[in-house]
C-alpha positions as CSV (number, residue, x, y, z in Angstrom):
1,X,-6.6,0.4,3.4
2,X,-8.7,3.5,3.9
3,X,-8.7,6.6,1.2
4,X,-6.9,8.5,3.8
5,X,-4.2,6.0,4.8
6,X,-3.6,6.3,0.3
7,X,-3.0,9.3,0.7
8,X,-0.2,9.3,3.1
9,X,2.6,9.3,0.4
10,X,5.0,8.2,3.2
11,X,7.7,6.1,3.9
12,X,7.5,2.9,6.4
13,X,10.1,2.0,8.9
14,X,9.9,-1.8,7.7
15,X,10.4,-1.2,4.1
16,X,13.0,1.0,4.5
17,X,14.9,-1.5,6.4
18,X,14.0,-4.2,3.9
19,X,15.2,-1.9,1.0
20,X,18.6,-1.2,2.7
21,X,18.7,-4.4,4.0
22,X,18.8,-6.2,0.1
23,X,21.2,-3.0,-0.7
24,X,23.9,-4.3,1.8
25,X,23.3,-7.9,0.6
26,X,24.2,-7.4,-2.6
27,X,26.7,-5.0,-2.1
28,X,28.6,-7.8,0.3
29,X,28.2,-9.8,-2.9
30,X,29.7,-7.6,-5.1
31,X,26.4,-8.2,-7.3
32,X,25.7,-4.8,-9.5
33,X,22.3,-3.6,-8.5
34,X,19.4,-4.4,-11.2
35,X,18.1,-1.0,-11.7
36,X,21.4,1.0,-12.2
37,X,25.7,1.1,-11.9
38,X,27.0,1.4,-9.0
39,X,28.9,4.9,-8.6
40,X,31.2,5.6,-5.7
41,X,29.5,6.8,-2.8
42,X,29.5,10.9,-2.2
43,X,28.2,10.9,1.6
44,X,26.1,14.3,2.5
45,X,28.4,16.3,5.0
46,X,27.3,16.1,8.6
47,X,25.4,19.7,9.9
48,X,27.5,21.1,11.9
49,X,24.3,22.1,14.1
50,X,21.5,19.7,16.4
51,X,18.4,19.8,14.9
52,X,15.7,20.5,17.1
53,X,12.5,18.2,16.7
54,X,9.2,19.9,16.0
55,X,10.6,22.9,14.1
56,X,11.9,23.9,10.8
57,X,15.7,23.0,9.4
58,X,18.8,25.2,10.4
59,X,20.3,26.8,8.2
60,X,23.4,24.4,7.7
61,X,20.9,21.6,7.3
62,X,19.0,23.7,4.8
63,X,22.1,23.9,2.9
64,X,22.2,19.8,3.1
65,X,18.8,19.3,2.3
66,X,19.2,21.9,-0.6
67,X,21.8,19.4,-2.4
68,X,19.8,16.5,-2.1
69,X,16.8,18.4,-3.7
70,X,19.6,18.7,-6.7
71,X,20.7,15.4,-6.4
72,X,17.5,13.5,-6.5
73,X,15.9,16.0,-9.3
74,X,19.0,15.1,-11.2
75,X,18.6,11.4,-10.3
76,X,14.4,11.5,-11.2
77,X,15.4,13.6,-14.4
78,X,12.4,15.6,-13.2
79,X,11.9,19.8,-12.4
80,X,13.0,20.9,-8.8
81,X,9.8,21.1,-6.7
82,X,8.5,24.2,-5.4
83,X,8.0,23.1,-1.9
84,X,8.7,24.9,1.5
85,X,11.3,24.2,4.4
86,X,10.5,20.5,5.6
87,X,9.2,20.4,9.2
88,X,11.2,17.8,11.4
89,X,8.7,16.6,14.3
90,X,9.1,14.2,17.2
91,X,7.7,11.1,17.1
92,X,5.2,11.9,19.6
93,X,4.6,14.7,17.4
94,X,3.5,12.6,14.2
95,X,1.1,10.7,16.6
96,X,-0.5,13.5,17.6
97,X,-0.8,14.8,14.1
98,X,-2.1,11.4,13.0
99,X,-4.9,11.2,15.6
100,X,-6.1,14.3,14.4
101,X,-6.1,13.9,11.0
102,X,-7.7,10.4,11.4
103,X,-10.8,12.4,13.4
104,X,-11.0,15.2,10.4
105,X,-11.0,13.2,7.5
106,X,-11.6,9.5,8.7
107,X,-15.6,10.2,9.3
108,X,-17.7,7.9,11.0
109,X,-19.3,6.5,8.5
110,X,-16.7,5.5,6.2
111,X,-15.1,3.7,9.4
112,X,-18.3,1.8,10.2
113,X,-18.4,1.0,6.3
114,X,-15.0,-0.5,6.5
115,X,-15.4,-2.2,9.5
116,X,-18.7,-3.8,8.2
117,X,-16.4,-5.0,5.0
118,X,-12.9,-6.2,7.0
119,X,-15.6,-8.4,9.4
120,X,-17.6,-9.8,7.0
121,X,-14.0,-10.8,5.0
122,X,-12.9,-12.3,8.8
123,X,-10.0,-9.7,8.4
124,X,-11.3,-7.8,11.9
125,X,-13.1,-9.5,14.9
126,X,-16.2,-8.0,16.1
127,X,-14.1,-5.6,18.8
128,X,-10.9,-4.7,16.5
129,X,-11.6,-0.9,14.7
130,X,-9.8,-0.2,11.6
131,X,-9.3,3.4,11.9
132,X,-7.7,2.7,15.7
133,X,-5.6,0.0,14.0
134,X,-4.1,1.5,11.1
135,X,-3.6,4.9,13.3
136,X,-1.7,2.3,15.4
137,X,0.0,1.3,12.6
138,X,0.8,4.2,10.9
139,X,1.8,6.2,14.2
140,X,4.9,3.4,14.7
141,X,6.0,2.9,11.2
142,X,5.7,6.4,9.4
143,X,9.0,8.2,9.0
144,X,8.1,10.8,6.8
145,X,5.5,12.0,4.7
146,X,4.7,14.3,1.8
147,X,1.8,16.5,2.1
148,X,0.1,16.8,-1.7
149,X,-2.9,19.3,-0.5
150,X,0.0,21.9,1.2
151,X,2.7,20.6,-0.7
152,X,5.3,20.7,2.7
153,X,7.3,17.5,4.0
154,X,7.3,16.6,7.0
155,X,10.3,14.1,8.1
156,X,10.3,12.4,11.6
157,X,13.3,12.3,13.6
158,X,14.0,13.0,17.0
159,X,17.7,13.1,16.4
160,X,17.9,15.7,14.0
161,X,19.3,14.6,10.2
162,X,20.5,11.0,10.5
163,X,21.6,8.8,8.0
164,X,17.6,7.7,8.0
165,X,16.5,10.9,7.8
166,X,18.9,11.8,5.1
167,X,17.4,8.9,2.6
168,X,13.3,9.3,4.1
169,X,13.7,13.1,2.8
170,X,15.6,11.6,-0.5
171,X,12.1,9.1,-1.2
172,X,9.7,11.7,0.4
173,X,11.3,14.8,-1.8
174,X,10.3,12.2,-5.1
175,X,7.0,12.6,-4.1
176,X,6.9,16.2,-4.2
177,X,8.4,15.7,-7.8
178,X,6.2,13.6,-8.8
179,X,3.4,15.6,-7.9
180,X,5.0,19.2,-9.4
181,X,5.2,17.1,-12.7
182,X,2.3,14.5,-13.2
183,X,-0.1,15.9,-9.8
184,X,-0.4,13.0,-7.3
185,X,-4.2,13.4,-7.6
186,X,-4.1,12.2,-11.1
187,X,-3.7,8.7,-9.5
188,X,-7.3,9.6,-7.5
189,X,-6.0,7.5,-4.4
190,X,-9.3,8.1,-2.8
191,X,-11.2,7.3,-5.5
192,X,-14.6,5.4,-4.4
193,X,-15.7,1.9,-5.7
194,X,-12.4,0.8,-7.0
195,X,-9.8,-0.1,-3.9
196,X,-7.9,-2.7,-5.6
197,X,-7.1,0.0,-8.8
198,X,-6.3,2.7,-6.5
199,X,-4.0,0.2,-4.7
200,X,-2.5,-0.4,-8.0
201,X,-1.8,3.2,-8.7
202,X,-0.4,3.6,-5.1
203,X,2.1,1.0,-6.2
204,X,3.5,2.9,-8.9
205,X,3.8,6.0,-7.0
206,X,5.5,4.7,-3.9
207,X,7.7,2.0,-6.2
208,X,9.1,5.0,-8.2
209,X,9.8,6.8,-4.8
210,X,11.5,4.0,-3.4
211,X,13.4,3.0,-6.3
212,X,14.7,6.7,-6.4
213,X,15.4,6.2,-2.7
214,X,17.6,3.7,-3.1
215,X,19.5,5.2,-6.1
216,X,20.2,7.7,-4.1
217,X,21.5,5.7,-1.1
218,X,23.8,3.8,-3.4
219,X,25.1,6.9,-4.6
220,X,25.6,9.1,-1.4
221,X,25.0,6.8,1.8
222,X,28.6,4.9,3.0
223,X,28.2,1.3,3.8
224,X,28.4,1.9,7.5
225,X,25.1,4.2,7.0
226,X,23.4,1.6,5.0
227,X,23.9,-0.9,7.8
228,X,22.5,1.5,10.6
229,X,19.3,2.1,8.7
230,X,19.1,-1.8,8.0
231,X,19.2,-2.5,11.8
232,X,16.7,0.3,12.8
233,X,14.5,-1.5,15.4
234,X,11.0,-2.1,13.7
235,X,7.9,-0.9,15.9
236,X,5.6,-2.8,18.1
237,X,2.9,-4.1,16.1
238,X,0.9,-5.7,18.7
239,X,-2.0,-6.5,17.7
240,X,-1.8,-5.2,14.4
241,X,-3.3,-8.2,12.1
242,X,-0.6,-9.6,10.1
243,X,-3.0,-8.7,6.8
244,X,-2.6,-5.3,7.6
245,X,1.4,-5.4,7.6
246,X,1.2,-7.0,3.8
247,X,-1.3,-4.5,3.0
248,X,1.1,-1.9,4.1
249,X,4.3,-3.4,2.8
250,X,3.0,-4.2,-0.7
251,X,2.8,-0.7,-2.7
252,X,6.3,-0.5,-1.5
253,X,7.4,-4.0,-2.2
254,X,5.7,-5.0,-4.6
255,X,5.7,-1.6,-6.4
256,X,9.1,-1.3,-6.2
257,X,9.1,-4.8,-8.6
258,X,7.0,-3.2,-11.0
259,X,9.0,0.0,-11.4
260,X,12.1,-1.5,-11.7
261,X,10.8,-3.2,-14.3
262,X,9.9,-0.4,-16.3
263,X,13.3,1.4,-15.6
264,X,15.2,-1.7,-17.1
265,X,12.9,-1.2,-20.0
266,X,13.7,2.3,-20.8
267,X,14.9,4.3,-17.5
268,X,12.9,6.8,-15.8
269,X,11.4,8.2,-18.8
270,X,9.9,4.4,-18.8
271,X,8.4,5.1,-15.5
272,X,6.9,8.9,-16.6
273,X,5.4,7.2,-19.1
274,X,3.6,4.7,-17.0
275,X,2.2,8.3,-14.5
276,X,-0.2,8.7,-18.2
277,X,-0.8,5.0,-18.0
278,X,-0.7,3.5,-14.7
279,X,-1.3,-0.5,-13.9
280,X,-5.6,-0.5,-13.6
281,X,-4.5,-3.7,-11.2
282,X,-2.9,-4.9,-9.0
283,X,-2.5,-8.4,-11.2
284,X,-0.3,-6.2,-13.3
285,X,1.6,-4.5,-10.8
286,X,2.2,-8.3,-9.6
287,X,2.1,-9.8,-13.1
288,X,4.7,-7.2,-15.8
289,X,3.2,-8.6,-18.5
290,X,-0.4,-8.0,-17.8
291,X,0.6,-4.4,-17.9
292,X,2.9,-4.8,-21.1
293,X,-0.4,-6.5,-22.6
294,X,-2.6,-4.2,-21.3
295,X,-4.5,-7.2,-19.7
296,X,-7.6,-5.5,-18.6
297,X,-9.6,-6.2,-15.5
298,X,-12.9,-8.1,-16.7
299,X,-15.7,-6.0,-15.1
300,X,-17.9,-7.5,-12.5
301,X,-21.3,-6.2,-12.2
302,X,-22.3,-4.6,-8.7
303,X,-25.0,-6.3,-7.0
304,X,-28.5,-6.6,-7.4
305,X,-30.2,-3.9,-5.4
306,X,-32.8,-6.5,-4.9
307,X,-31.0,-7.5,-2.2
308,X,-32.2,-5.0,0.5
309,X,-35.0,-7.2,0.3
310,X,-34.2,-9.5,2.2
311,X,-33.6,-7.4,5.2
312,X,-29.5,-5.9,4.7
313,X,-28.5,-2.4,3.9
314,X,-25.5,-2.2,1.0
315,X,-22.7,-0.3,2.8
316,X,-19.9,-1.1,0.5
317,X,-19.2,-2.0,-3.0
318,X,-15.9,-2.2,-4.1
319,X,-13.2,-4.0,-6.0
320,X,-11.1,-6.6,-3.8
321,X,-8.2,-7.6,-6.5
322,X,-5.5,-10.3,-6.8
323,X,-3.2,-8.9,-4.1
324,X,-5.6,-8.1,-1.4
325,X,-7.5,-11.8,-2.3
326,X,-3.8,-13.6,-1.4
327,X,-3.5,-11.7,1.8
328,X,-7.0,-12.2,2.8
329,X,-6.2,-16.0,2.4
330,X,-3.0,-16.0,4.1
331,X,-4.7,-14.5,6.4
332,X,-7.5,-17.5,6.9
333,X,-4.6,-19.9,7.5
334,X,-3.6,-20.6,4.1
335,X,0.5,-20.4,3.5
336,X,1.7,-17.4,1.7
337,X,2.6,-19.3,-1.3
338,X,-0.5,-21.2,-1.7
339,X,-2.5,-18.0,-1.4
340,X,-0.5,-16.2,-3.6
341,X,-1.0,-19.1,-6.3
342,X,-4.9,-19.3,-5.4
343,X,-5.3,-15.7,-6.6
344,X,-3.1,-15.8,-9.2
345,X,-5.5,-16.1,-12.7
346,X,-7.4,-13.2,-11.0
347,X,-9.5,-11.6,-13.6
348,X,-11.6,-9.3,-11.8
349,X,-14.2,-8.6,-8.8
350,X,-16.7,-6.9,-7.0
351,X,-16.8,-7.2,-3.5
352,X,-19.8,-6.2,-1.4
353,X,-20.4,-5.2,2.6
354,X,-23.8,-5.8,4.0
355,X,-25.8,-4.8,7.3
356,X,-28.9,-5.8,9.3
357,X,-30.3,-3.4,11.5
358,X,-29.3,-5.4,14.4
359,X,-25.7,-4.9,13.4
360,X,-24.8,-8.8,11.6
361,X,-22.3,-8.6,8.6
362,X,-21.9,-10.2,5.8
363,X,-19.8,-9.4,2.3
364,X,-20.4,-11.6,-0.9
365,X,-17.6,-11.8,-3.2
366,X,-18.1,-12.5,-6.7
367,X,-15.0,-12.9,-9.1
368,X,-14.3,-13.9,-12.6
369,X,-10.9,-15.9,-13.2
370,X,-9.3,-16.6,-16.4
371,X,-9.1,-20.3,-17.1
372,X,-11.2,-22.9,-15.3
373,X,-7.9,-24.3,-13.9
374,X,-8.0,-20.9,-12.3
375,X,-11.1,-21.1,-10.2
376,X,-10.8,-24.7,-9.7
377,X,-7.3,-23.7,-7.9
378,X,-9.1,-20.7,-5.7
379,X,-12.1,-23.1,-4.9
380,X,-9.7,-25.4,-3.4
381,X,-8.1,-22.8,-1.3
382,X,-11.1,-21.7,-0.5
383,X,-12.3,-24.8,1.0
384,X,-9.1,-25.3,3.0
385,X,-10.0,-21.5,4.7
386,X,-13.1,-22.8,5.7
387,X,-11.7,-25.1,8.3
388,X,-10.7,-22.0,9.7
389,X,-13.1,-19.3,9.4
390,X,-14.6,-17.9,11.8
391,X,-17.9,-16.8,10.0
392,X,-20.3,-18.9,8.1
393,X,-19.1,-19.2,4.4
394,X,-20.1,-20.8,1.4
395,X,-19.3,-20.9,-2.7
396,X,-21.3,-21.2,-5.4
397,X,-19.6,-21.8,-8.8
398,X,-21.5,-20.0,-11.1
399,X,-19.7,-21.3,-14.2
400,X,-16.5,-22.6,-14.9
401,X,-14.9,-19.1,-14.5
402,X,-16.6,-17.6,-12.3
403,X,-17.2,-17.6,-8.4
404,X,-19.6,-16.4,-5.8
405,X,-18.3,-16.3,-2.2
406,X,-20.5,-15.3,0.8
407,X,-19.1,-15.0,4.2
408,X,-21.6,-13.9,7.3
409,X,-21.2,-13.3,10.6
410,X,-24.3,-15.6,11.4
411,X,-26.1,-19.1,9.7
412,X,-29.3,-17.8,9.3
413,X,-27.9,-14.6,7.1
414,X,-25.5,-16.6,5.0
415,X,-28.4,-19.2,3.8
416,X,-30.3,-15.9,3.2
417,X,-28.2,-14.6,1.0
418,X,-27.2,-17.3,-0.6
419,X,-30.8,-18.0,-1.4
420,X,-31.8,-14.7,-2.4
421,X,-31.0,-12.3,-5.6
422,X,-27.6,-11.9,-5.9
């Protein structure tokens, strides 16, 4: 996931179905939600007046949108937000918005950079693009978004304040709590050189959202409205690779695990606690009590510079991490399960992208596990992707603990590397 697709504190038509969708379940159940009572449902009043896309609220739906600023501040335990009227676009609106926002702060370089790093990992073929593909993405599933740099909201919905609408500006209005109390760029979203801790402090900020979000559904949303939002059509994702739906799902999902976690350990002040400590990983956003035991990442030296030697450029250098090494296996044909238990023992990484002149990738993956039971299980894995990759791979075990995996887009360059300084 790019810097700029971090930074889009939004809300995603598929996990807001998902969310809703285990709301109803439950409810039908009559099981008591994990993360708080149930209360008797207070539905919003219906404006009295259509809301036209691409321009600000009317003033009755100002006065809706007003009480559920209260009610969520009240719910968050957190300062009302200075923020302006929300802007309600069109969907053809957002995509237009996205495209240019893509060109501003996407630059060319980065995408090449990324490109070079998803190819050499066999996420991306040599024609797929990641900036078109997660504007793809992001242009279907986005149903709101919170803008930290103007603080403003911005709330798709081309048929004015729906039930949907109603509980995107309830999750997307916790971001602009958040960010009044702790400052979203604390969690430096876009920092460089770490992506998997960046992903892991995506998870807390979009798990505490989304927990919010559903609090708040509980409390104000009839059943009838929960089951409209649960059977929202999901976009057309053709040709999206199915890595980049998990990717996408997962600070959500996953997130969403973690922070109701801390919130059965003490409530919200649990989870402003964690804002001054957030998970360095995404093993303990996965894992509760890697973050309880403030189970560090080990730290993986970058590669030897050395290496231009032998004819490559360094384009990349970053940290991969245990969730995005499960869906990159899932990805290479391995089941879900089996990749999720192949990464699990995950005790840190550095992953590198690297370019010829003539334009062949490659990426070499080194990563330290905790137990030699732990690398034996990803070495296994890792055999069983082989059969299936599309790029010439091949590990070294470097000691009991600790792997070296390099992937390239031709023979020649893969018994290069392997051969040379790493």
């Amino acid at each position: 996931m790019s810097p700029l697709a971090r930074r889009l504190i939004a809300i995603v038509t598929l996990v807001l179905a998902v969310a809703l969708i285990a709301v109803l379940t439950l409810r039908a159940f009559g099981v008591p939600i994990a993360i708080g009572p149930f209360a008797s449902a207070t539905p919003l009043p219906a404006p009295s007046a259509t809301l036209e896309p691409s321009g600000g609220p009317s003033p009755d739906i100002e006065d809706v949108l007003a009480a559920l600023e209260a009610d969520v501040a009240d719910l968050r335990d957190l300062p009302p937000a200075d923020i302006g009227p929300a802007e309600f676009v069109s969907r053809a609106e957002l995509e237009r918005r996205l495209a240019d926002q893509f060109a501003k702060d996407y630059p060319a370089d980065e995408v090449a950079a990324d490109n070079a790093l998803l190819r050499g990992m066999g996420l991306l073929t040599a024609d797929q693009d990641v900036a078109a593909l997660q504007l793809q993405l992001l242009s279907g599933q986005v149903l709101g978004y919170y803008d930290d740099v103007t603080r403003s909201m911005v709330i798709v919905s081309d048929a004015g304040l729906t039930p949907e609408a109603q509980v995107t500006y309830a999750h997307e209005y916790t971001h602009a709590l958040q960010d009044a109390s702790f400052g979203i760029d604390s969690m430096e979203l876009d920092a460089d050189g770490d992506d998997d801790g960046a992903f892991a402090r995506l998870a807390l900020v979009e798990g505490d959202a989304t927990t919010a979000m559903v609090l708040w559904a509980i409390d104000h949303l009839r059943a009838e409205d929960l089951l409209e939002i649960s059977q929202t059509p999901l976009p057309d994702t053709t040709g999206v690779p199915d890595w980049m739906l998990r990717q996408l799902e997962f600070p959500y999902l996953a997130g969403t695990d973690f922070v109701a976690q801390l919130y059965a350990s003490g409530g919200f002040a649990a989870v402003d606690e964690a804002w001054a400590d957030p998970p360095p990983s995404t093993e303990q956003v996965l894992h509760f009590r890697a973050y309880v035991d403030d189970e560090l990442p080990v730290v993986v030296p970058e590669i030897d510079p050395d290496v231009r030697a032998l004819g490559v450029d360094i384009v990349e250098d970053t940290t991969l991490g245990e969730a995005m090494i499960a869906i990159w296996l899932a990805h290479l044909g391995l089941d879900q399960a089996d990749a999720d238990t192949a990464a699990r023992g995950w005790g840190g990484d550095r992953v590198t992208a690297l370019v010829t002149p003539d334009g062949e990738v490659a990426v070499v993956l080194r990563v330290a596990w905790d137990t030699q039971v732990d690398a034996d299980e990803f070495e296994a894995a890792y055999a069983d992707a082989l059969e299936t990759l599309q790029l010439f791979g091949h590990l070294d075990r470097v000691s009991e603990t600790e792997i070296v995996v390099t992937q390239a887009s031709t023979q020649a360059l893969a018994e290069t590397l392997v051969g040379g300084p790493l």
